[in-house]
C-alpha positions as CSV (number, residue, x, y, z in Angstrom):
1,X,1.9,-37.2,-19.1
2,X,4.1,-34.0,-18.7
3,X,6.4,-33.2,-20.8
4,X,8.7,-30.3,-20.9
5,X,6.8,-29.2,-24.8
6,X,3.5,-29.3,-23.4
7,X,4.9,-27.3,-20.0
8,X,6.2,-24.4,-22.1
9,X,3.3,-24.5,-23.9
10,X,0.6,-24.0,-21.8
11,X,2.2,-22.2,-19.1
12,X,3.2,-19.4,-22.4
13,X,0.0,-19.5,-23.5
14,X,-1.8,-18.0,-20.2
15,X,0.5,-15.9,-19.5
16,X,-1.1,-12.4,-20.1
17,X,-4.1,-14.3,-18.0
18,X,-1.6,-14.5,-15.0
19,X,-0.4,-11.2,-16.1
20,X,-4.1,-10.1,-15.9
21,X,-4.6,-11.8,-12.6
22,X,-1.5,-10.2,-11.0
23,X,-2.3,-6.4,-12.5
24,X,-6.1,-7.2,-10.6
25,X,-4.5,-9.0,-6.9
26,X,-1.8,-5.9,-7.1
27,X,-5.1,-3.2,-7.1
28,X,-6.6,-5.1,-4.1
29,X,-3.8,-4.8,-1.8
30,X,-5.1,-5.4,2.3
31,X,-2.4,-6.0,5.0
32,X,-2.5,-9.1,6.2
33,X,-5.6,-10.7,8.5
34,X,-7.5,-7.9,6.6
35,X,-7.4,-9.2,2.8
36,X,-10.9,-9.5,2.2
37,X,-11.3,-8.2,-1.2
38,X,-8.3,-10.5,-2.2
39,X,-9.8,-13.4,-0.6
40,X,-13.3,-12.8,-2.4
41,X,-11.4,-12.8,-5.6
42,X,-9.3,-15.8,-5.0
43,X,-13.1,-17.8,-4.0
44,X,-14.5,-16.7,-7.1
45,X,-11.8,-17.3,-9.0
46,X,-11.7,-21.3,-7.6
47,X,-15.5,-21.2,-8.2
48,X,-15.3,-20.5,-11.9
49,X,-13.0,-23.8,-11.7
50,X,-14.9,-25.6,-10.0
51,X,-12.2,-26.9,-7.3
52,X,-13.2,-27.4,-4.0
53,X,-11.6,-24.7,-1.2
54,X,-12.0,-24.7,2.8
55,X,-11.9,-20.8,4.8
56,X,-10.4,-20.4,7.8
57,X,-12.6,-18.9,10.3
58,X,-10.7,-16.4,11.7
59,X,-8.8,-14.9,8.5
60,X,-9.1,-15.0,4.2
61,X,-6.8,-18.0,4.1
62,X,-8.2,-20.5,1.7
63,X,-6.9,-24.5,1.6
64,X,-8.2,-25.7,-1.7
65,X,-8.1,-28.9,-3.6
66,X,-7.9,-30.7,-6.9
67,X,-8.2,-35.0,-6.7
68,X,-6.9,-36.1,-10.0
69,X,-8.5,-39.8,-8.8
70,X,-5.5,-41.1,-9.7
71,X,-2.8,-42.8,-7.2
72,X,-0.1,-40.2,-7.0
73,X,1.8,-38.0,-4.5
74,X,0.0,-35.6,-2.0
75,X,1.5,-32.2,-3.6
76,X,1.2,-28.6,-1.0
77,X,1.6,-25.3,-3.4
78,X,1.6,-22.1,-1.0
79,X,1.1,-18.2,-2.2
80,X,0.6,-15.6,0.6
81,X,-1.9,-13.0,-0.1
82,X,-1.4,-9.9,1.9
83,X,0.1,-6.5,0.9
84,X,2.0,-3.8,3.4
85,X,0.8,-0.7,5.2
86,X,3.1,1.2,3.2
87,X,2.9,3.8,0.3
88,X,3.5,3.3,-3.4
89,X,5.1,5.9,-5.9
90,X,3.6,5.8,-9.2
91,X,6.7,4.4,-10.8
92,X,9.2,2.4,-10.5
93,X,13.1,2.5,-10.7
94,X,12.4,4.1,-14.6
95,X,8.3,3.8,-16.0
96,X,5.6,4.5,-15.0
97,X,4.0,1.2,-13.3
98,X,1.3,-0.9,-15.6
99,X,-0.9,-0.6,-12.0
100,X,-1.2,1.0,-8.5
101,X,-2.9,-0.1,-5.4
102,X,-6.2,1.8,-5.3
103,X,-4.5,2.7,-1.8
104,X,-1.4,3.8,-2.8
105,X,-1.1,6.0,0.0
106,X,-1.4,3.5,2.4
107,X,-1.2,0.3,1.4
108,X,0.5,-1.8,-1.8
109,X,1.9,-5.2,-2.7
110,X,5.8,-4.2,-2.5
111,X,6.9,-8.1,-1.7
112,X,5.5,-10.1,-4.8
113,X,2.5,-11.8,-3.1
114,X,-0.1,-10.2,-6.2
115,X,2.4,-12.5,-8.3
116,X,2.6,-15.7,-6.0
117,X,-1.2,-15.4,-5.9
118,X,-1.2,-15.2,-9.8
119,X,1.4,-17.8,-10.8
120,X,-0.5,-20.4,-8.3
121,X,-4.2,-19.5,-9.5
122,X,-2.6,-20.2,-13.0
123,X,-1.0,-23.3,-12.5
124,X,-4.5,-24.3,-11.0
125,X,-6.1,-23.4,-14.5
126,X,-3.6,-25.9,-16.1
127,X,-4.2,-28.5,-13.5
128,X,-7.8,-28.4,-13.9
129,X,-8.9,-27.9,-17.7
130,X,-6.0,-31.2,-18.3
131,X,-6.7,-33.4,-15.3
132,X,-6.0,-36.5,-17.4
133,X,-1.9,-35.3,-17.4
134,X,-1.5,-35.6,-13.7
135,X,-1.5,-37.7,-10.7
136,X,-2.1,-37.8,-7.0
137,X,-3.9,-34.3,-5.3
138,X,-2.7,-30.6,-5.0
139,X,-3.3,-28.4,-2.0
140,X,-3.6,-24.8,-2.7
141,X,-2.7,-23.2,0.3
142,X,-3.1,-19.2,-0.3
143,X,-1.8,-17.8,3.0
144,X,-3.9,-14.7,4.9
145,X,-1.4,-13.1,6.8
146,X,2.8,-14.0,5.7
147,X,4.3,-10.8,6.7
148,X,2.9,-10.0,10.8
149,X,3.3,-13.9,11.2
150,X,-0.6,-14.8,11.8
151,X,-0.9,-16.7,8.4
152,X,0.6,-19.8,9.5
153,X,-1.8,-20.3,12.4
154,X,-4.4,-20.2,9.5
155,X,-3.0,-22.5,7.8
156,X,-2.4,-25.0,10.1
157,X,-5.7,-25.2,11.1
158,X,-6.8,-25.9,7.8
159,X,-4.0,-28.1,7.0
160,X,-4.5,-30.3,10.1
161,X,-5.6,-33.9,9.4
162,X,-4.2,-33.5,5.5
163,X,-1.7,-35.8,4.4
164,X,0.7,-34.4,2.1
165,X,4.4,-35.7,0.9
166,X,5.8,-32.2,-0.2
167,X,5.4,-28.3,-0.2
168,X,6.7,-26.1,-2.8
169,X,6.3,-22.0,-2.8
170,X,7.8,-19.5,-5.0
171,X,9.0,-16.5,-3.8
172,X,10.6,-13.4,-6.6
173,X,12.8,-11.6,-6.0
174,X,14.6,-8.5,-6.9
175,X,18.4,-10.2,-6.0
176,X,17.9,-12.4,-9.1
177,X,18.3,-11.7,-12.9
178,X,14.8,-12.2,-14.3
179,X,13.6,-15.4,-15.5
180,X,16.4,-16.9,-13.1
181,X,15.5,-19.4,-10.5
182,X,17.5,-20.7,-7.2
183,X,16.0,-24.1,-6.2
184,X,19.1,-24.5,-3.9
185,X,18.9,-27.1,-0.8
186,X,20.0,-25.5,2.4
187,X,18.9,-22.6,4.7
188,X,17.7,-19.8,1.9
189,X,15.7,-17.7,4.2
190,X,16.8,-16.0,7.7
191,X,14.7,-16.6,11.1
192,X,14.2,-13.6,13.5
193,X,14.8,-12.9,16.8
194,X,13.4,-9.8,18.0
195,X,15.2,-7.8,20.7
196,X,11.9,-6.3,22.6
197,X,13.8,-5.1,25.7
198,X,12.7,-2.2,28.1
199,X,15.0,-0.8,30.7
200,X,13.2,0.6,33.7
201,X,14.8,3.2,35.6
202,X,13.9,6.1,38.3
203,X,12.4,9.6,36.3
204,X,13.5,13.0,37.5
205,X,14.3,16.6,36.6
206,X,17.1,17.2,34.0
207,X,18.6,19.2,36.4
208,X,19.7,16.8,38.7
209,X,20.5,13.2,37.3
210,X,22.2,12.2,40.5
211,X,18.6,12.3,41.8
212,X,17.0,9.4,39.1
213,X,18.1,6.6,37.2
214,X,18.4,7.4,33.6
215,X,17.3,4.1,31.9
216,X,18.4,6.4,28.4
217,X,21.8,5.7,29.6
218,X,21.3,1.7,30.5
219,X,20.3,1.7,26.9
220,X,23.4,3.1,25.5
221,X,25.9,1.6,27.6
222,X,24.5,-1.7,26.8
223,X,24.5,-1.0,22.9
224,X,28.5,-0.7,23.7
225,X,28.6,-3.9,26.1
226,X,26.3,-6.0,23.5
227,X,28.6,-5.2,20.2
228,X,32.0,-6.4,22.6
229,X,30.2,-9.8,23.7
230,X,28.7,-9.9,19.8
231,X,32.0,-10.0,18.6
232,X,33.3,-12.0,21.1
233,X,30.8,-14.9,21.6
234,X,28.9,-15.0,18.3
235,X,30.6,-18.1,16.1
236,X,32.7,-16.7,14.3
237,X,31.7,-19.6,11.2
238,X,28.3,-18.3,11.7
239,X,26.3,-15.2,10.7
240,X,23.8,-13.7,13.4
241,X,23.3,-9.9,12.2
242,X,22.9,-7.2,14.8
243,X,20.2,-4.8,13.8
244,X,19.6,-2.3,16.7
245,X,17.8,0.3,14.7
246,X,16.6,3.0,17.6
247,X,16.3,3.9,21.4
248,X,13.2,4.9,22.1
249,X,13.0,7.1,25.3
250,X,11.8,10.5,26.9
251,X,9.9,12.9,25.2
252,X,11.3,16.5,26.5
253,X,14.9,17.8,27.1
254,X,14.8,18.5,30.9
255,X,12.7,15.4,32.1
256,X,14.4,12.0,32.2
257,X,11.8,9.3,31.7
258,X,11.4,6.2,34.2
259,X,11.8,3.9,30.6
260,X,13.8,3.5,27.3
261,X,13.2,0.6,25.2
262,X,15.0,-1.0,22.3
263,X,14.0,-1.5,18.8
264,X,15.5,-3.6,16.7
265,X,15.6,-7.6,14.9
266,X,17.9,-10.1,14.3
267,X,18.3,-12.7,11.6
268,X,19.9,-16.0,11.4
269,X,20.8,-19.2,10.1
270,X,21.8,-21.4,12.6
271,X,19.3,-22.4,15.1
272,X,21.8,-23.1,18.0
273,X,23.7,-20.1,17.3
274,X,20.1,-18.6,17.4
275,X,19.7,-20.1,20.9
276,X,23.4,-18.4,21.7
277,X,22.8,-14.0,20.6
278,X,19.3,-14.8,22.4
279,X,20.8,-15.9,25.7
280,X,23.6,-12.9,25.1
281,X,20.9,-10.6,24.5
282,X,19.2,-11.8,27.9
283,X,22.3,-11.8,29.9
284,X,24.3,-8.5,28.8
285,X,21.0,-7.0,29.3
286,X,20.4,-7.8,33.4
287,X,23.9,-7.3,33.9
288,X,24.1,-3.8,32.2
289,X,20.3,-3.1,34.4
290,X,22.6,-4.3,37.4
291,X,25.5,-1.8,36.7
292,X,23.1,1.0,36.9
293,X,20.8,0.3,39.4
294,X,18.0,-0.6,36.5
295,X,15.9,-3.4,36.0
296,X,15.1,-4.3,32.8
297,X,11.7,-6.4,30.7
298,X,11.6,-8.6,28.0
299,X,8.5,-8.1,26.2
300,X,6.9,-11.3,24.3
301,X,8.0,-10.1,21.2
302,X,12.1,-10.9,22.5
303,X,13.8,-13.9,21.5
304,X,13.3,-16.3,18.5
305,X,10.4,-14.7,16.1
306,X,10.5,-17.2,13.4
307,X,12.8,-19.9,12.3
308,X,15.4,-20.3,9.5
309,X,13.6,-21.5,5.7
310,X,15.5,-24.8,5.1
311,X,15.1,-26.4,1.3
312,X,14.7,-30.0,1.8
313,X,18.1,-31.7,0.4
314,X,16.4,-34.8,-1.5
315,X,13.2,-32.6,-3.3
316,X,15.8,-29.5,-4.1
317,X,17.9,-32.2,-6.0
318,X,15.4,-33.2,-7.8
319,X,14.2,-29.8,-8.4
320,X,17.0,-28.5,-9.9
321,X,17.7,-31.1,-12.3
322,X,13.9,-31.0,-14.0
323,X,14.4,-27.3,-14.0
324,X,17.9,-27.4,-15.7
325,X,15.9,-29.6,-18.5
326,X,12.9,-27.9,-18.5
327,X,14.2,-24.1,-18.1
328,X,17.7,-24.5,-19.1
329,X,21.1,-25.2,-17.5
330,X,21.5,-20.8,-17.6
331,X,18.1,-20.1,-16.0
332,X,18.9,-22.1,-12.9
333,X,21.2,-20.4,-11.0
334,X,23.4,-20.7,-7.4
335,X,22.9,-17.6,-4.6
336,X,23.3,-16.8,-1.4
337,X,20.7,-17.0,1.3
338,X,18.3,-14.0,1.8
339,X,18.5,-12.5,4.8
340,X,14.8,-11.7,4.7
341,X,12.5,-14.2,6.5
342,X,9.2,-15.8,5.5
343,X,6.7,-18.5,7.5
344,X,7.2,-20.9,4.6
345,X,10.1,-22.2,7.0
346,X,6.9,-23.3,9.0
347,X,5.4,-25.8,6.1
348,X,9.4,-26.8,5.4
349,X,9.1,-27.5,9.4
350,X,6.3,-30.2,9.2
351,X,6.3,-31.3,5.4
352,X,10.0,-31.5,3.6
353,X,9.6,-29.0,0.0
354,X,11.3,-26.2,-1.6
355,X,11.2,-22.8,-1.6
356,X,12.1,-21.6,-5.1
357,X,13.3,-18.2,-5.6
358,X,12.3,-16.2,-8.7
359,X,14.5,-13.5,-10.4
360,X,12.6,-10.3,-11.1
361,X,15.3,-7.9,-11.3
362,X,15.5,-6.3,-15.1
363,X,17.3,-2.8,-15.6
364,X,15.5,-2.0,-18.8
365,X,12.4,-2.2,-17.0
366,X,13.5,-1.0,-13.6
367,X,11.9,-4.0,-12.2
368,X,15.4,-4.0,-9.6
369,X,13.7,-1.9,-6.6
370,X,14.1,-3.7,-3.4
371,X,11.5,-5.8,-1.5
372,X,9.7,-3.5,0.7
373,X,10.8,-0.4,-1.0
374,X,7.9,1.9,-2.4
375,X,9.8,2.0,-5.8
376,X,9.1,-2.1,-6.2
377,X,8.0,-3.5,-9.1
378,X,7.5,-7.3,-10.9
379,X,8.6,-8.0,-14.5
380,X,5.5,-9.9,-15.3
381,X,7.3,-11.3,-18.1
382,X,8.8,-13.9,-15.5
383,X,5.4,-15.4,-13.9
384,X,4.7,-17.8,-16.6
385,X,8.1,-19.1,-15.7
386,X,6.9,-19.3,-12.4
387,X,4.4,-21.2,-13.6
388,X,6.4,-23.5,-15.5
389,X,8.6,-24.4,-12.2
390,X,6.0,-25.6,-10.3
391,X,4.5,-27.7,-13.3
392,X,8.3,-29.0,-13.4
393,X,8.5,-29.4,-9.7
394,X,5.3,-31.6,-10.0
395,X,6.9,-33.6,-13.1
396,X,9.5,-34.3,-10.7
397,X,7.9,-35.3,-7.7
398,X,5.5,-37.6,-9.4
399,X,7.8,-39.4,-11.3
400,X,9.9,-39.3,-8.2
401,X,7.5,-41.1,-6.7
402,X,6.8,-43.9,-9.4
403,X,10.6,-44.7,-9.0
404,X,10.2,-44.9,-5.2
């Protein structure tokens, strides 16, 4: 049986294990589709506890398993695995950090994913060494791949055939007080749409632009045509962020270039509003083309990249009230959606979960360094709360499911 005593007490008493763990994922760090050292790791750790995994065979993603024997609910826990092609400084917002990549030039965990990888592997230690406690079987899903969008391909081919009732992830982050958690139902992570557009013009001397189409122009005139129709068209209930960040054309002042692309994302809540800025991003664009003479390309990277992450309404109810008993009424705490976006929307897609949000952010420590920032750090004291949540979440499910 769980109970919230022996919860805090045995996910306290590995903490500096996941702490370890974490400090060893974080030195590993491989962009996604490349985590090889991480995935070696993650198999021998599974190994040593004798649980059961499946690779995919085109990435590191691993789909374990632990069968209690016992009738009980089919319980999906995801952590993503890979790191960003980015540089880390040596410390964060105040200290010096407790570890680097051995890449730090290229290539650290500045998202988290050395944590989720470390608070799942030790809820799997709990799991395992007291069997007898729990019911039903856990699916470890550890995801190859979360931030260029290839991981969930992985996982769905190892998750295909599986039956499972629920998904749960934790993701920290630096918007939260540490030690908080946000189990709140409704959208809490943004889809995408990307804006891969190209205008195609008519190159010519710099000298005479009466002689060429200058596709530089197309591009800026319809920056100024796609902010009036924004305003204008976009629900004005509903939040679809703009986020042209460059125009990318030419490379010499007296030569005007035959293209000029756009680069640039979106994010959203609303699917249908979604549907909406993508169809105004289509249209202003042909018609600004049209004004000029232009033709323009979408490129398969425009339109809808990735969907909004949706907590399931039933499971974050009974989320949050386990957590409130478990954690404290305090430590669970109300916010509002992220803006970022992550493919866990894709599990919340085909099996109805939570994604719990983690608080990391601690002044004293200067753990409060944005995600994907090179200053970005984890207050490590938090992942045995972590841990704790999704013991809680599985209290709650299980006995969710005796009453059902």
């Amino acid at each position: 049986m769980l109970t919230k005593e022996y919860i805090l007490d045995k996910s306290g008493g590995i903490s500096s294990e996941i702490i370890s763990m974490r400090r060893e994922l974080h030195r590993l760090a491989e962009t996604g589709g490349e985590a090889k050292r991480t995935g070696e790791y993650i198999r021998a750790k599974l190994t040593e506890l004798e649980i059961p995994f499946e690779q995919d065979h085109e990435t590191n993603s691993l789909l374990a398993c632990i069968d209690t024997g016992r009738e009980g609910p089919s319980i999906g826990l995801r952590a993503d695995m890979d790191a960003l092609p980015m540089p880390e400084e040596p410390r964060n917002l105040r200290f010096p950090r407790t570890c680097m990549s051995d890449t730090p030039g290229s290539t650290c965990h500045a998202c988290g994913h050395d944590a989720h990888m470390a608070m799942l592997l030790g809820t799997a230690m709990i799991i395992v060494k007291d069997q007898d406690r729990f019911r039903g079987k856990f699916w470890l899903a550890f995801e190859d791949g979360e931030e260029n969008g290839r991981g969930w391909l992985s996982m769905e081919r190892l998750l295909e055939g599986k039956q499972i009732d629920t998904f749960w992830g934790i993701h920290v982050w630096s918007g939260l007080e540490s030690a908080t958690i946000c189990v709140q139902a409704g959208p809490r992570m943004a889809g995408a749409i990307g804006t891969d557009i190209t205008f195609i013009g008519r190159g010519g001397h710099g000298s005479r632009p009466d002689q060429a189409v200058n596709p530089v122009f197309v591009a800026a005139n319809y920056l100024n045509n796609l902010a009036v129709a924004w305003a204008n068209r976009i629900d004005a209930n509903e939040t679809v962020t703009l986020g042209i960040t460059g125009i990318k054309g030419g490379e010499a002042n007296n030569v005007i270039p035959d293209k000029a692309s756009l680069l640039g994302s979106c994010r959203y809540f609303s699917e249908k509003e979604a549907e909406k800025a993508v169809e105004i991003l289509r249209s202003v664009a042909e018609h600004t083309a049209a004004m000029h003479n232009a033709t323009v390309e979408f490129g398969r990277n425009f339109g809808i990249l990735g969907g909004a992450l949706i907590n399931d309404s039933h499971f974050s109810e009974i989320a949050e009230t386990e957590l409130k008993e478990l954690l404290g009424a305090e430590a669970v705490v109300r916010s509002e959606p992220w803006f970022a976006g992550d493919s866990f929307h894709r599990y919340l897609n085909r099996y109805p979960g939570v994604m719990a949000h983690l608080g990391i952010r601690n002044e004293e420590k200067g753990t409060g360094a944005a995600h994907h920032n090179s200053f970005f750090d984890v207050d490590e004291d938090v992942l045995k709360t972590g841990v704790a949540a999704t013991l809680g979440y599985i209290k709650a499910v299980t006995e969710d499911s005796v009453a059902d």
